[in-house]
ZAMARGU-4260 file (C-alpha; in steps of 0.2 Angstrom, whole numbers, plus 5000, padded with zeros to 4 digits):
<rodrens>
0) 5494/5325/5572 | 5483/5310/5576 | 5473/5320/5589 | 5470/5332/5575 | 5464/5320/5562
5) 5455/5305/5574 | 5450/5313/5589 | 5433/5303/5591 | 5438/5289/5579 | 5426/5295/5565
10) 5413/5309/5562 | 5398/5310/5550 | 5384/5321/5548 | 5366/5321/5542 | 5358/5338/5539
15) 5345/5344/5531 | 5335/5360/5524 | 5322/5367/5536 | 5306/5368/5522 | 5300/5383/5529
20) 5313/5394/5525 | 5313/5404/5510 | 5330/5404/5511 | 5340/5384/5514 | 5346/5384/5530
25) 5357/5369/5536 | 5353/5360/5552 | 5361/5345/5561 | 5350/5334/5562 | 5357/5321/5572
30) 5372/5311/5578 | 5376/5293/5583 | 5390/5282/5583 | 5394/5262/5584 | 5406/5249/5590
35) 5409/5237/5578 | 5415/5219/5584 | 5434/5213/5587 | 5437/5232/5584 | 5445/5237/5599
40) 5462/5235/5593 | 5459/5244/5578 | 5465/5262/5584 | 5477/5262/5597 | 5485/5275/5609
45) 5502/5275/5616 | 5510/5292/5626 | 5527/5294/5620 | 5541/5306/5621 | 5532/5319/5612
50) 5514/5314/5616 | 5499/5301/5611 | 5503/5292/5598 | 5491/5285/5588 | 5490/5268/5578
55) 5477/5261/5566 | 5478/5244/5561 | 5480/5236/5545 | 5461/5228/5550 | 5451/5245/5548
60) 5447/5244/5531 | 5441/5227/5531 | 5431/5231/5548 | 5422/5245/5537 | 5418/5237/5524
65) 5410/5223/5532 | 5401/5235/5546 | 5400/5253/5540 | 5385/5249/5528 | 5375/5239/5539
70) 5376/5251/5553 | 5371/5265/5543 | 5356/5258/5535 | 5350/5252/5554 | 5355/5271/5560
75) 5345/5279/5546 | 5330/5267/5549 | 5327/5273/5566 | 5328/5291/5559 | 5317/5288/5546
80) 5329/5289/5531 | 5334/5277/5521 | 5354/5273/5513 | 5349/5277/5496 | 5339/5293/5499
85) 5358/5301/5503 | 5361/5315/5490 | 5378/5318/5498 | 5390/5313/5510 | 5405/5321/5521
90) 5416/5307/5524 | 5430/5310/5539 | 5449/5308/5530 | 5457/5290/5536 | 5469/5291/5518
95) 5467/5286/5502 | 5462/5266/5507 | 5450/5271/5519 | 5440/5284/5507 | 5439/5268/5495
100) 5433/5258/5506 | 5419/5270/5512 | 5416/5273/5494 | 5413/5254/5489 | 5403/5250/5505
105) 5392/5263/5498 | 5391/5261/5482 | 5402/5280/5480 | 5407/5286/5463 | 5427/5283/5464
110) 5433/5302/5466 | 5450/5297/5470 | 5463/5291/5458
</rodrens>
């Protein structure tokens, strides 16, 4: 199941409209991805009996909401975007704590309840 849901660790995506088409046409525009410190425990991997099995530590939320914002606002910079020009986002299922977290680093309506 954890392969399934984590596979890279997170995902995010950035697109855009092309403004030449008459019609709006979704591209990606690009990726990228970041190491934030003391982390490296944060997920683990383990083969068992019936596989890997996966682990997340109780420190990933904390580690989010102290990185995630900073790291995106750098990674839009060098795109030429800025955080609060985002109309929307696509944020990768880590459970209920993780989506708040996401959504308060953000500054996300709270969709959850």
């Amino acid at each position: 199941m954890g392969n399934a849901l984590f596979a890279d660790g997170a995902g995010a995506l950035v697109l855009g409209a092309a403004r030449e088409s008459p019609q709006p046409i979704w591209h990606l525009a690009s990726v990228g991805s970041g190491l934030f410190p003391d982390s490296e425990e944060a997920m683990t991997w383990r083969i068992g009996d019936h596989g890997f099995e996966m682990t997340l530590s109780r420190q990933v939320p904390e580690t989010l909401l102290k990185h995630l914002k900073p790291w995106l606002r750098e990674w839009l910079a060098k795109l030429g975007h800025r955080l609060n020009a985002v109309r929307s986002w696509a944020v990768h299922p880590g459970g209920p704590r993780i989506l708040g977290v996401v959504a308060e680093s953000l500054a996300l309506p709270k969709l959850l309840t």
